[in-house]
C-alpha positions in Angstrom: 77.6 74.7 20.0 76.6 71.4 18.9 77.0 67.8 21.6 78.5 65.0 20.3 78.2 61.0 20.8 75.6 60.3 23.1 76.1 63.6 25.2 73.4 66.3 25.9 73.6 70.0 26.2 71.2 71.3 29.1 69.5 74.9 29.8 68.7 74.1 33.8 65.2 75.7 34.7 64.6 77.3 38.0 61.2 76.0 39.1 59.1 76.8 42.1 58.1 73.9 44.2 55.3 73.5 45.9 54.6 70.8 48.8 50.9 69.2 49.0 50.3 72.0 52.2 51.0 74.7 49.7 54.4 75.9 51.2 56.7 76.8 48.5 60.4 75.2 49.1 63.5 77.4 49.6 66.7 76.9 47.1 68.5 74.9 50.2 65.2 72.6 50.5 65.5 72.3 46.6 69.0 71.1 46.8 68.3 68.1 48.5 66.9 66.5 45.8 68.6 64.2 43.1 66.6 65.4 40.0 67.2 69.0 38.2 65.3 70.2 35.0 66.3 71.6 32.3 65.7 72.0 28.8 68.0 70.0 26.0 69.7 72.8 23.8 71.2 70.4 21.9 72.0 66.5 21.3 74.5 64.3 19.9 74.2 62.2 17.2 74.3 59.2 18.8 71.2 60.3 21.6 68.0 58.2 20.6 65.0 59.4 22.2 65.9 63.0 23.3 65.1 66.1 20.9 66.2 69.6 20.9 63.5 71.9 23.5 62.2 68.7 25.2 62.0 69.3 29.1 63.6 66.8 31.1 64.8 65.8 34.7 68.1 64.3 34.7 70.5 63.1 37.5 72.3 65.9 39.1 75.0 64.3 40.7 76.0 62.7 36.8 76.0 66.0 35.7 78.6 69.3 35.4 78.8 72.7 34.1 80.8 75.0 31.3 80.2 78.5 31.0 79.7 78.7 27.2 79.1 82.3 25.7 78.6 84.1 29.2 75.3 81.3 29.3 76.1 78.1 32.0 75.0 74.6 30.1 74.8 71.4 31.7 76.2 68.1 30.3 74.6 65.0 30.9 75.2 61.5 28.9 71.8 60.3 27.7 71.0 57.2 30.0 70.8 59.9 33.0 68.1 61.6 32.0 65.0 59.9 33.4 61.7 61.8 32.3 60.8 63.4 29.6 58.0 65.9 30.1 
């Protein structure tokens, strides 16, 4: 499976989060906010800055989902990713 143009191939990543008080969020808390990670499992050719295993946050709501060998991959367009960790 390989992206094309200046689409990406996402992995999301289920993290834990953790408020300042130390009480961990539950999935419903988690879903109010507008960032998801994930890691890039692969990029198109025309995708600048972004690499193949690089963790990133990216804009949900721009995103949507295909079930691709039994494995669900997000796919995002380059300018909606916002961080790069």
């Amino acid at each position: 499976m390989k992206a094309i143009g200046t689409y990406i191939l996402i992995k999301e990543v289920n993290e834990d989060i953790t408020i300042s008080g130390g009480l961990l969020l539950t999935e419903k808390d988690k879903s109010m906010f507008r960032y998801s990670c994930g890691v890039v499992e692969s990029v198109g050719g025309d995708v600048k800055e972004i690499q193949k295993g690089d963790k990133v946050y990216y804009d949900k709501g721009q995103s949507f989902g295909m079930v691709i060998d039994g494995k669900t991959i997000m796919v995002i367009r380059e300018r909606d990713i916002v961080l790069v960790n």
